[in-house]
C-alpha positions as a Markdown table, in Angstrom:
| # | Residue | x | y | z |
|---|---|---|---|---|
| 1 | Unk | 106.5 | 196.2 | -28.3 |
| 2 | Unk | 105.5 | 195.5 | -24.6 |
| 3 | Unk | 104.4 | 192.3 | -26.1 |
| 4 | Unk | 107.3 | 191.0 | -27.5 |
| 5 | Unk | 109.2 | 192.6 | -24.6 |
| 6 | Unk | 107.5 | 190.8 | -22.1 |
| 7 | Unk | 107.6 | 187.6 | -24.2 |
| 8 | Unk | 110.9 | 187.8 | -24.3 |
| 9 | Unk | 111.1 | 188.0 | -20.2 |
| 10 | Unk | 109.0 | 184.9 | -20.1 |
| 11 | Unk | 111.9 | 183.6 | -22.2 |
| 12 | Unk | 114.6 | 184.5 | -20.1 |
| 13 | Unk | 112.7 | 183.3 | -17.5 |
| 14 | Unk | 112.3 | 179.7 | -17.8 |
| 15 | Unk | 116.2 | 179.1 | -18.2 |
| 16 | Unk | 116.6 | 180.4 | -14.5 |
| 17 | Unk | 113.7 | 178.3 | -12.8 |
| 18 | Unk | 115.0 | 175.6 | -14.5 |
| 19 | Unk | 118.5 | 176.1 | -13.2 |
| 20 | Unk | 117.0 | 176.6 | -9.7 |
| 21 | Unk | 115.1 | 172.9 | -10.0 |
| 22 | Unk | 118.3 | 171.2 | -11.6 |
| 23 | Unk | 120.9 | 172.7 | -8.2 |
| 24 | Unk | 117.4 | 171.2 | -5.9 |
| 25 | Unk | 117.2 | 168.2 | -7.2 |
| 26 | Unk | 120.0 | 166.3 | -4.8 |
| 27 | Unk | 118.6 | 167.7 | -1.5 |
| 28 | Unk | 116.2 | 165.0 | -1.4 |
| 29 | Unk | 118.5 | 162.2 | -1.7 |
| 30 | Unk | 120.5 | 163.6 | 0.7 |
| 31 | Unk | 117.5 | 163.5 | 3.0 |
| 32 | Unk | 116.6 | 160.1 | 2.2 |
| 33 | Unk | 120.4 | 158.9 | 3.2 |
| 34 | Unk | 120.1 | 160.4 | 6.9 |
| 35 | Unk | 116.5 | 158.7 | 7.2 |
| 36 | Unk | 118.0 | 155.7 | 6.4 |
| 37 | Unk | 120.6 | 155.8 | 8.9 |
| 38 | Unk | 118.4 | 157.3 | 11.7 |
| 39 | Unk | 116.0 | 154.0 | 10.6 |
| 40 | Unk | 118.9 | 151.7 | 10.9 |
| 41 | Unk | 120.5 | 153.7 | 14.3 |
| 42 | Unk | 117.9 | 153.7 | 16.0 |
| 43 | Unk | 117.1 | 150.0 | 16.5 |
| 44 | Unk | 121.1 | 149.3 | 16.9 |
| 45 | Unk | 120.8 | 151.8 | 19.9 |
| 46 | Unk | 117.9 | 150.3 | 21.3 |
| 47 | Unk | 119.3 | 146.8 | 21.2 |
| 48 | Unk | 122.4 | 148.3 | 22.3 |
| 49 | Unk | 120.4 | 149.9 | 25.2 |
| 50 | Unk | 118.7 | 146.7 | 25.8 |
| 51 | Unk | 121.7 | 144.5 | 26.1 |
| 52 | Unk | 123.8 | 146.9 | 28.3 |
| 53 | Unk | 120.5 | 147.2 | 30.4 |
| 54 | Unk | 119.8 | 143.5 | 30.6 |
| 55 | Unk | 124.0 | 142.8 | 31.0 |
| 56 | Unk | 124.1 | 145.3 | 33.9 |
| 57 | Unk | 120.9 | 144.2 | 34.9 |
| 58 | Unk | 120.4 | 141.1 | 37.8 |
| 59 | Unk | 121.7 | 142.2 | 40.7 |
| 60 | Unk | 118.2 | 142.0 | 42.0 |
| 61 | Unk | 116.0 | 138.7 | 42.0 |
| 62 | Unk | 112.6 | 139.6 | 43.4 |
| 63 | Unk | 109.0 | 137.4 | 43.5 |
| 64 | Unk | 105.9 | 137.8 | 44.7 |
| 65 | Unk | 105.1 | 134.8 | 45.2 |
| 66 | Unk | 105.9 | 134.9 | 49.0 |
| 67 | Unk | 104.0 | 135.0 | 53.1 |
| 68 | Unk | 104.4 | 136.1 | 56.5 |
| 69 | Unk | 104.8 | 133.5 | 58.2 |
| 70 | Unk | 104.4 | 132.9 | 62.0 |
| 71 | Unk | 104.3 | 129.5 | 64.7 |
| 72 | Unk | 101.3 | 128.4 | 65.0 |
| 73 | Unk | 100.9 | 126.7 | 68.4 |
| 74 | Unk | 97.8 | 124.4 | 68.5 |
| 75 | Unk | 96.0 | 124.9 | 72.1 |
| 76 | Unk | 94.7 | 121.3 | 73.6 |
| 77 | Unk | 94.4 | 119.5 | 77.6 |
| 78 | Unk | 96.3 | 117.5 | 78.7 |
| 79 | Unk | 93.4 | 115.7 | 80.8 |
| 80 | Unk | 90.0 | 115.5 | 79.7 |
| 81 | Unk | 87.0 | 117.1 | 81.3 |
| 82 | Unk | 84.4 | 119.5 | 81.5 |
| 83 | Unk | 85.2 | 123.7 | 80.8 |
| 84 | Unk | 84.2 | 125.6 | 84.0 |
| 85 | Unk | 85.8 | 129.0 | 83.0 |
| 86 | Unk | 86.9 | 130.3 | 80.2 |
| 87 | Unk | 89.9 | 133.5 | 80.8 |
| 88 | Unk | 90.5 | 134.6 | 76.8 |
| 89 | Unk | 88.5 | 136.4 | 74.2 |
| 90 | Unk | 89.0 | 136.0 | 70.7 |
| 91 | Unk | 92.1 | 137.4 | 68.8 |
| 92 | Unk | 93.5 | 138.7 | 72.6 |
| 93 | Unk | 97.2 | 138.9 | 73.2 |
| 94 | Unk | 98.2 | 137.3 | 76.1 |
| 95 | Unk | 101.4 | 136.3 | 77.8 |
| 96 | Unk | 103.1 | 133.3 | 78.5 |
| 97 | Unk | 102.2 | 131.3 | 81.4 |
| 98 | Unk | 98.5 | 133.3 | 81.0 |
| 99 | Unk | 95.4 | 131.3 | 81.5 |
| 100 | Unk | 93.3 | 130.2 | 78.8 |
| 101 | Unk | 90.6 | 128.1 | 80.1 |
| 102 | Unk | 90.3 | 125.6 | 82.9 |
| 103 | Unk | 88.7 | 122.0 | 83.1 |
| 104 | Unk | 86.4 | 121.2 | 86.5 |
| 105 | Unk | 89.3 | 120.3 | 88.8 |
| 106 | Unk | 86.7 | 117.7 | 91.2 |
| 107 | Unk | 87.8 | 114.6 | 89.7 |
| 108 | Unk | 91.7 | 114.9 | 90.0 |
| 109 | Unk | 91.4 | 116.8 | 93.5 |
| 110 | Unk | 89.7 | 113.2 | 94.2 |
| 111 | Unk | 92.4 | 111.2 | 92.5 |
| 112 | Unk | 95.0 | 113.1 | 94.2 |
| 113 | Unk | 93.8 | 112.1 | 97.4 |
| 114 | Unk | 93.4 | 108.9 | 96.4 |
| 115 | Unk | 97.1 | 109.0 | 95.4 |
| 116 | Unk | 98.1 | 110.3 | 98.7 |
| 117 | Unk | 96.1 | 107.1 | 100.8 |
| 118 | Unk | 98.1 | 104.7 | 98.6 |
| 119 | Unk | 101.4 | 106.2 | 99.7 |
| 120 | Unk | 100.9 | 106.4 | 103.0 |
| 121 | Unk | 99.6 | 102.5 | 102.7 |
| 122 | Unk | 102.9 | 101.7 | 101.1 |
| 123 | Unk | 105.0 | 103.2 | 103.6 |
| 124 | Unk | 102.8 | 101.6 | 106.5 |
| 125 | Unk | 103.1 | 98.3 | 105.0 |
| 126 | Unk | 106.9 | 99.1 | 104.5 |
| 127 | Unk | 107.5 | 99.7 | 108.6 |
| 128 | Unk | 105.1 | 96.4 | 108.9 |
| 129 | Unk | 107.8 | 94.3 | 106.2 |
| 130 | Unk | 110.7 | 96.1 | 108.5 |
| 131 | Unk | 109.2 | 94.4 | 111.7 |
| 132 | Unk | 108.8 | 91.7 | 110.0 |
| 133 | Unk | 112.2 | 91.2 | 109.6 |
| 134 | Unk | 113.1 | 92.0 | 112.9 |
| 135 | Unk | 111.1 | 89.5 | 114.4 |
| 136 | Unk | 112.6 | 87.0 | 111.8 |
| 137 | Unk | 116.0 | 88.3 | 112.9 |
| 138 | Unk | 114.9 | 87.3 | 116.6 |
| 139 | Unk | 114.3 | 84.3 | 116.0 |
| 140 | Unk | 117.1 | 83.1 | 113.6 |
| 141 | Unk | 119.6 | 84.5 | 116.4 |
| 142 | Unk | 117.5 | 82.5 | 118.8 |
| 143 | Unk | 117.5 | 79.6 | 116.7 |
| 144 | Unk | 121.2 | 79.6 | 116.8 |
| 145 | Unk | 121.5 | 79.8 | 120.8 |
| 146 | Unk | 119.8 | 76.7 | 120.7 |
| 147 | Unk | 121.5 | 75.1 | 118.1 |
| 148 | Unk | 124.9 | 76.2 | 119.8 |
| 149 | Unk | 123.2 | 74.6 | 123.3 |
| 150 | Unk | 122.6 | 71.5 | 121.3 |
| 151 | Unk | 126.0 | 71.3 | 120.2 |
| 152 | Unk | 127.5 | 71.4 | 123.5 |
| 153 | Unk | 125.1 | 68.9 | 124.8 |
| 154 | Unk | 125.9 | 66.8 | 122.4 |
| 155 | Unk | 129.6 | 66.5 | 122.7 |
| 156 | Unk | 129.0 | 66.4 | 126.7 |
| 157 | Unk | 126.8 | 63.3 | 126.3 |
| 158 | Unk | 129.3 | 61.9 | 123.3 |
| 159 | Unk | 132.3 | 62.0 | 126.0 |
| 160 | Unk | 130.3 | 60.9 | 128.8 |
| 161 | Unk | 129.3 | 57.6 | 126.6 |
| 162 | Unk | 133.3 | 57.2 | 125.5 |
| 163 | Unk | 134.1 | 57.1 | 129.4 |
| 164 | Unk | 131.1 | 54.6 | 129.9 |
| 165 | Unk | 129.1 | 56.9 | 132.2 |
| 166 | Unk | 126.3 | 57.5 | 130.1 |
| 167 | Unk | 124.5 | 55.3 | 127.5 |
| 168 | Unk | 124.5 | 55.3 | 123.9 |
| 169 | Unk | 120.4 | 56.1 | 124.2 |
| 170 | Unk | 121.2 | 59.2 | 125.9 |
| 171 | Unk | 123.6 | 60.2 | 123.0 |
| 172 | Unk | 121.3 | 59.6 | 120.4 |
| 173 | Unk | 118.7 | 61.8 | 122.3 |
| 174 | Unk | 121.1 | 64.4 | 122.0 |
| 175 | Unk | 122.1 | 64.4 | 118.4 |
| 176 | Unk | 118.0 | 64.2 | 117.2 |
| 177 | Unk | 118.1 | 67.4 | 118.7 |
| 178 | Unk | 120.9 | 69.0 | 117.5 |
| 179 | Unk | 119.8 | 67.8 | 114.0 |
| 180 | Unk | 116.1 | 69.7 | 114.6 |
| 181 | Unk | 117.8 | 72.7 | 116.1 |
| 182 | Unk | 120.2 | 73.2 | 113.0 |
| 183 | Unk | 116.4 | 72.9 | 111.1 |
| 184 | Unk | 115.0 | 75.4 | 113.3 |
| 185 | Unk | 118.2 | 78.0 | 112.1 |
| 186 | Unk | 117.8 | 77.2 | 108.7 |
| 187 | Unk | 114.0 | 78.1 | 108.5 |
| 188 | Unk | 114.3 | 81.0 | 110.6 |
| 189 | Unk | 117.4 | 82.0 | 108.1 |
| 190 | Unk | 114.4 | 81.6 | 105.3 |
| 191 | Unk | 112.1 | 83.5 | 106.7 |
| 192 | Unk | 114.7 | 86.0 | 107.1 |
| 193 | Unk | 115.9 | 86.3 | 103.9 |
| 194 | Unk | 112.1 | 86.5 | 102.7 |
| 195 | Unk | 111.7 | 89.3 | 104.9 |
| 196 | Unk | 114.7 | 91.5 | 103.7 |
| 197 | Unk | 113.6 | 90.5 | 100.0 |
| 198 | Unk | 110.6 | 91.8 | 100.7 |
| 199 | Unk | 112.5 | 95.1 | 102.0 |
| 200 | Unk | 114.5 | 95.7 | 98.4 |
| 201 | Unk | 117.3 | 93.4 | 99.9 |
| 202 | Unk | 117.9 | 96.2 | 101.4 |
| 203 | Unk | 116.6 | 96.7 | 104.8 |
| 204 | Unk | 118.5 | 99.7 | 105.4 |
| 205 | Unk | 117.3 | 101.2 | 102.8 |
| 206 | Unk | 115.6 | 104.4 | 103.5 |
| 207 | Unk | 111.5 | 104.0 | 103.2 |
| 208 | Unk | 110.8 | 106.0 | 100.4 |
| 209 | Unk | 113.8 | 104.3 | 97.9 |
| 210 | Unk | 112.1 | 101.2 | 98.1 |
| 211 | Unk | 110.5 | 99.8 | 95.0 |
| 212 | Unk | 106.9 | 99.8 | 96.5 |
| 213 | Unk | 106.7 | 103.3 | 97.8 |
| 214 | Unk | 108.8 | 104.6 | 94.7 |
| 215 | Unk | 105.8 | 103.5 | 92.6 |
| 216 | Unk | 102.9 | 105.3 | 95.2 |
| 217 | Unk | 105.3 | 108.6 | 94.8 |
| 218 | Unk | 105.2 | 107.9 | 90.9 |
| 219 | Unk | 101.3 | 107.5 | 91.0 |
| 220 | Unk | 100.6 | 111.1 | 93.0 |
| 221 | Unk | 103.0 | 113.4 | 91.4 |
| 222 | Unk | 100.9 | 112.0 | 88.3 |
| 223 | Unk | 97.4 | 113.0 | 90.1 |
| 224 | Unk | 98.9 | 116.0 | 91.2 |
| 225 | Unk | 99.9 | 117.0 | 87.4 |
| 226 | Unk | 96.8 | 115.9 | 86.0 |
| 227 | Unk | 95.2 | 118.4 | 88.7 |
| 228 | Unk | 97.6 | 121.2 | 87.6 |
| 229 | Unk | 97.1 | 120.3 | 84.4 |
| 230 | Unk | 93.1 | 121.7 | 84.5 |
| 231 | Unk | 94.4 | 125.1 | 84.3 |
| 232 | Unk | 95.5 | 125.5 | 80.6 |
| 233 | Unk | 98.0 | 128.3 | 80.5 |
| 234 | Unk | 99.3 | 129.5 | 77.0 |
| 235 | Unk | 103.0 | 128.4 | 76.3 |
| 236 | Unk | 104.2 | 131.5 | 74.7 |
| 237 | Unk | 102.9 | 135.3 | 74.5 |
| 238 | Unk | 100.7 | 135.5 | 71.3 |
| 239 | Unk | 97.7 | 136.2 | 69.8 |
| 240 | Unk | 94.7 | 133.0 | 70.5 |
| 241 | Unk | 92.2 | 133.2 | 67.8 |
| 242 | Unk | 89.7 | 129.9 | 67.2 |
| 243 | Unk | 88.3 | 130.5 | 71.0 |
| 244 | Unk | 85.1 | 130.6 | 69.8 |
| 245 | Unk | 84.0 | 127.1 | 70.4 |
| 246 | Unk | 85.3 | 127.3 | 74.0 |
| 247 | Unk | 81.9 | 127.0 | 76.2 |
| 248 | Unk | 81.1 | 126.6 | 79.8 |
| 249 | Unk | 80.0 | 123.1 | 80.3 |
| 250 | Unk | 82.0 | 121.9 | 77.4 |
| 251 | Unk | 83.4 | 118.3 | 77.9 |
| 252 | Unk | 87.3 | 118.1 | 76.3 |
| 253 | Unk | 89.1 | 115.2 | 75.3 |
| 254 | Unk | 92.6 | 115.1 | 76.0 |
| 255 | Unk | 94.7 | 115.8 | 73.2 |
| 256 | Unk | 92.3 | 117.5 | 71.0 |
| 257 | Unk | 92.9 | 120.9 | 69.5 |
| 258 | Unk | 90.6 | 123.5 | 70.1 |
| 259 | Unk | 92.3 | 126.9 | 69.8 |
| 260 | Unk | 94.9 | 128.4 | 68.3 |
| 261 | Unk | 98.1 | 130.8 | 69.9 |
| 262 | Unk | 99.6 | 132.9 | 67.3 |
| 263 | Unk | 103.6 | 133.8 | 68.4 |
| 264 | Unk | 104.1 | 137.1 | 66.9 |
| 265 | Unk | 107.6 | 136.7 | 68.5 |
| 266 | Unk | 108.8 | 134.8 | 65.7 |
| 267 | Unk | 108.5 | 136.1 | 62.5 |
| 268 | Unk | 109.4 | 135.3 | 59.0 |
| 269 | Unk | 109.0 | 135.3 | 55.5 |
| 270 | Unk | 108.5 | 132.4 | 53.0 |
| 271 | Unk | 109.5 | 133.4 | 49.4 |
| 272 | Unk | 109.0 | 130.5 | 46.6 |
| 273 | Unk | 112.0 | 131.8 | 43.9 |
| 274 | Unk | 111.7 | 129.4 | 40.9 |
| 275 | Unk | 114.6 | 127.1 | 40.4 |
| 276 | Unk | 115.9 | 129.8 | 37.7 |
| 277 | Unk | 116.1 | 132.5 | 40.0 |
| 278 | Unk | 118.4 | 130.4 | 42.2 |
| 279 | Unk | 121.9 | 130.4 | 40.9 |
| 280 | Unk | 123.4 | 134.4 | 42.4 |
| 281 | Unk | 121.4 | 133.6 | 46.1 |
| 282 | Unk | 123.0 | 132.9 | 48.9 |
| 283 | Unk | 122.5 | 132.8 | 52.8 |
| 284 | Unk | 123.5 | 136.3 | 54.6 |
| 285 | Unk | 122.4 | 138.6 | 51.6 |
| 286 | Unk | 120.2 | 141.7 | 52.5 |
| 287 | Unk | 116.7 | 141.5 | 51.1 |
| 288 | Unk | 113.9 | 144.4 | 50.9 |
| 289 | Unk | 110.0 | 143.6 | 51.9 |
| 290 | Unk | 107.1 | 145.2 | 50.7 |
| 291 | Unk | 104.0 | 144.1 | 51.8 |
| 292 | Unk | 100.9 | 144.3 | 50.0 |
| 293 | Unk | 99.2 | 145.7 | 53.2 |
| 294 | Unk | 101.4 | 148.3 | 53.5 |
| 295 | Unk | 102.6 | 149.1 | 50.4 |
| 296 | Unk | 104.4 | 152.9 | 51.7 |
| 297 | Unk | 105.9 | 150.4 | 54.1 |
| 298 | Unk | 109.3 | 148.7 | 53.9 |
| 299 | Unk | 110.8 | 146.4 | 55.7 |
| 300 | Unk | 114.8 | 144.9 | 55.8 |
| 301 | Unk | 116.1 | 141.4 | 56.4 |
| 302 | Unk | 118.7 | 139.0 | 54.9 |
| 303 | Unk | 118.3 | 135.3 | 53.5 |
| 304 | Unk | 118.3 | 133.3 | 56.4 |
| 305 | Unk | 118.2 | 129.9 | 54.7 |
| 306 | Unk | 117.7 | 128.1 | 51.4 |
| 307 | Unk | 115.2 | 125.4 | 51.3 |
| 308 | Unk | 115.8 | 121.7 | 51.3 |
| 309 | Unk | 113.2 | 120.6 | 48.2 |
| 310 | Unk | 110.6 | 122.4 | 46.2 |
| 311 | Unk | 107.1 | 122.7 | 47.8 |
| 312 | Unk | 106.1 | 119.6 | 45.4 |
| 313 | Unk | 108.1 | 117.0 | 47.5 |
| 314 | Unk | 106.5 | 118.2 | 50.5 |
| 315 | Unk | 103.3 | 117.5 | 49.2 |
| 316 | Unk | 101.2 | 114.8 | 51.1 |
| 317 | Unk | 101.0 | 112.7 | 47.6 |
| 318 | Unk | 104.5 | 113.9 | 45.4 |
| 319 | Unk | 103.9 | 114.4 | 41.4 |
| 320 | Unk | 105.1 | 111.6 | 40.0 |
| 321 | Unk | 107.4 | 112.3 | 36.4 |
| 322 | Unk | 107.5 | 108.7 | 35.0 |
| 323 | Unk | 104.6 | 108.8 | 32.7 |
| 324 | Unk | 103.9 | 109.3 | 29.3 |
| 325 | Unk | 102.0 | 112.5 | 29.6 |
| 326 | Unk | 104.8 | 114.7 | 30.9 |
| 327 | Unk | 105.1 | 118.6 | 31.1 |
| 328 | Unk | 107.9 | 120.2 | 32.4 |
| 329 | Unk | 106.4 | 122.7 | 35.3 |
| 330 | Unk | 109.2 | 125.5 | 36.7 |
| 331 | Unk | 109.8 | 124.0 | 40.2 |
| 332 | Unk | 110.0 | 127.0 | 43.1 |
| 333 | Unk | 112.0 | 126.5 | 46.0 |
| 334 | Unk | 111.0 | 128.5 | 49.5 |
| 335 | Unk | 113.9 | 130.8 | 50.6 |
| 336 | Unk | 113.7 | 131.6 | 54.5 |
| 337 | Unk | 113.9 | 135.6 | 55.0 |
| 338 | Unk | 114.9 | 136.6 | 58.6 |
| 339 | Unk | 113.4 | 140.3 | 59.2 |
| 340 | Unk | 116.2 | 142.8 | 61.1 |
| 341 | Unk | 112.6 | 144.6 | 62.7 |
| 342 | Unk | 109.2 | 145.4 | 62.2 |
| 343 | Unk | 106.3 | 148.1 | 63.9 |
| 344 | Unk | 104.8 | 146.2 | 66.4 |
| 345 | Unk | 101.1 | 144.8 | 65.4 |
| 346 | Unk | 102.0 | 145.3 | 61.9 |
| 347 | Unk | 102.8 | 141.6 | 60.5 |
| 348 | Unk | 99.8 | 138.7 | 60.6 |
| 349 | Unk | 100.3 | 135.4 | 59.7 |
| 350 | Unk | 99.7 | 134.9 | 56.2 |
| 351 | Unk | 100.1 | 138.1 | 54.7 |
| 352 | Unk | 101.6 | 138.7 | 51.1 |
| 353 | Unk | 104.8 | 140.3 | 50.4 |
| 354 | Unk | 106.9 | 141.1 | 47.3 |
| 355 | Unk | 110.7 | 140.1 | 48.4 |
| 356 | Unk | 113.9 | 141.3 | 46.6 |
| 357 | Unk | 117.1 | 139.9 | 47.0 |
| 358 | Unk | 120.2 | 142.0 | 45.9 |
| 359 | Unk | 122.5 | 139.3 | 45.0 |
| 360 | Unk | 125.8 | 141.9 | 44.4 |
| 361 | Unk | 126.1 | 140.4 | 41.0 |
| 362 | Unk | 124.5 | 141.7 | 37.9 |
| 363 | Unk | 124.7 | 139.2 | 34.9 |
| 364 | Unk | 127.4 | 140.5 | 33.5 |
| 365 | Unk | 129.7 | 140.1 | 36.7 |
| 366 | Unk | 128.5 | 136.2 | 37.2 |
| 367 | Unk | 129.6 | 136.1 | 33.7 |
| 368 | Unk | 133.0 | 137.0 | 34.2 |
C-alpha cells in the first residue's frame, strides 16, 4: 500500500511541475525584449550624448602649438675699435641708458680735435675772405673817385677845346684816361663780386651760416658722436645674454652684432591655429595661457591681432603648389595674444604655452 500510495504522489506530482514550467516559460522572452532595447538605447543615447556634446561644444579653440615671445634687440658699435672695459655679465638685467661695454676712446678724442682745428681754420679763413672784400670795396669806391675826376676833366678840357683855348691833343689826353679809369671800376667791381662770392653772396652773413664753416661744424659734431659713440649703452631695460665673447682687447667692427638685449617689457604670445580653427576668432576675445613651465600657473589676455599669411609665405624660399606631386598640408596661421599681466621673472623668450580662445560661440550658435 505505501507503494502504490507513494506512486500515486509521484503521479500527481509531475502534472504540477509541469504546470509550474509551462506559466515560466515566457519570462525569458520577456527578458530578451528589454535586452534588446537597452542594446539599441544605449548607443542612440550615446550618439545622442555625443551630438549634443559636440553641438554645444566649440566655444573654445585651443592649440599648443604656440611661444612666448619677446624683442630681441641685437647689441653692435657704431664705430669700430678695440674693447677696453667690459660693464655686463651674462644674462644681467640692466636698464636703459646702462653701459654695456666701451671701445678705446684714443682715436676719436684725436679726430675730435682734429675736427675742432678745421673749424677754427674755416672761420679764420672766413674773417680773411671778409677783409678781402673790404679791401676790394676800397678800391672799387676809389676807382670810382677817379673815374668821376676823369669825367670832369674831361668835359673841362672838351669845352675849353670848343672855345679854342685848349687843343684837341689835350682832349684826347683826357678821354684815354677816362676810358682806363672806367677799366680800373670795372675790375675792382670784379674783384668785388669775387670777394662776396666767396663770402656765400652774402657778406653779411653771420660766420658760422656760411657754406664753408657749416661743413667744419658738420665734420666735428660727427667726431664728437663717434667719441660718444665708444660707450655702448643698452637701448632699453632687459636682460643681455651672448656677452660671452666680449673680451678686453677685442677689436669690433662697426655694425657687427655681438650681444644680445632681451626686452622683458614687451611680451607676447605667438599661437599658430590651423586654418580650420579660424572661422569663430576674432580680435578683442579673452584668451587663457598655460605654460608648460608652470603648469599650476595661469595667465589672461585677449587676441590682439590675426596674422597677415601662414608661417609658409614667410619662409625664406615659399612652397611652391604647382607641381605634380602635390599634398594638401593644413596651413596654420600665428594669432598675436596680448597678456593683461604676468609675475615678474616668470616669462623667457621662447617658452611653450597651450592658448585657449573662448570664441562666445559654440557650434551650434554659429550654426544658427
Amino acid at each position: 500500500m505505501n507503494a502504490e500510495t507513494g506512486k500515486m504522489k509521484d503521479a500527481e506530482a509531475v502534472p504540477a511541475s509541469a504546470a509550474v514550467a509551462a506559466q515560466a516559460a515566457p519570462v525569458p522572452k520577456r527578458r530578451k525584449g528589454r535586452r534588446r532595447m537597452l542594446m539599441a538605447a544605449v548607443p542612440l543615447a550615446l550618439v545622442l550624448a555625443g551630438g549634443g556634446y559636440w553641438l554645444t561644444g566649440g566655444r573654445y579653440v585651443t592649440t599648443d602649438n604656440a611661444y612666448v615671445h619677446q624683442p630681441m634687440i641685437p647689441v653692435s658699435a657704431d664705430v669700430s675699435g678695440r674693447i677696453t672695459e667690459v660693464d655686463v655679465t651674462e644674462n644681467q638685467q640692466i636698464a636703459a641708458g646702462a653701459p654695456i661695454f666701451r671701445l678705446d676712446p684714443e682715436p676719436y678724442r684725436i679726430a675730435v680735435a682734429q675736427a675742432e682745428a678745421a673749424l677754427a681754420s674755416a672761420r679764420l679763413a672766413v674773417e680773411q675772405q671778409r677783409a678781402a672784400y673790404a679791401t676790394a670795396e676800397a678800391q672799387l669806391e676809389a676807382a670810382r673817385s677817379i673815374l668821376e675826376v676823369q669825367n670832369r676833366e674831361q668835359e673841362r678840357r672838351q669845352a675849353l677845346v670848343k672855345r679854342g683855348v685848349n687843343s684837341a691833343a689835350s682832349l684826347d689826353d683826357a678821354t684815354v684816361a677816362t676810358r682806363n679809369a672806367s677799366n680800373d671800376v670795372a675790375i675792382a667791381r670784379r674783384q668785388r663780386d669775387a670777394a662776396a662770392a666767396a663770402l656765400g653772396g652774402d657778406p653779411t652773413a653771420q660766420t658760422d651760416d656760411l657754406p664753408a664753416v657749416r661743413a667744419a661744424i658738420a665734420r666735428l659734431d660727427a667726431a664728437r658722436r663717434d667719441l660718444a659713440k665708444t660707450r655702448i649703452d643698452a637701448p632699453v631695460s632687459g636682460t643681455v645674454a651672448q656677452v660671452g665673447s666680449l673680451n678686453v682687447g677685442q677689436f669690433v667692427q662697426a655694425g657687427s652684432g655681438i650681444a644680445t638685449l632681451v626686452d622683458a617689457n614687451d611680451t607676447w604670445i605667438e599661437a599658430n591655429f590651423k586654418e580650420t580653427q579660424l572661422q569663430g576668432i576674432r580680435t578683442g576675445q579673452p584668451v587663457s595661457v598655460e605654460l608648460d613651465a608652470y603648469p599650476d600657473l595661469e595667465l589672461r589676455g585677449k587676441v590682439g591681432s590675426i596674422g597677415a599669411a601662414t608661417g609658409s609665405q614667410f619662409s625664406l624660399i615659399p612652397a611652391q603648389n604647382a607641381t605634380g606631386n602635390w599634398v594638401k598640408v593644413v596651413q596654420r596661421l600665428p594669432v598675436r595674444i596680448q597678456l593683461d599681466g604676468a609675475p615678474a621673472g616668470v616669462l623667457r623668450n621662447g617658452f611653450s604655452a597651450r592658448v585657449s580662445i573662448d570664441t562666445g560661440k559654440s557650434r551650434l550658435d554659429q550654426l544658427r
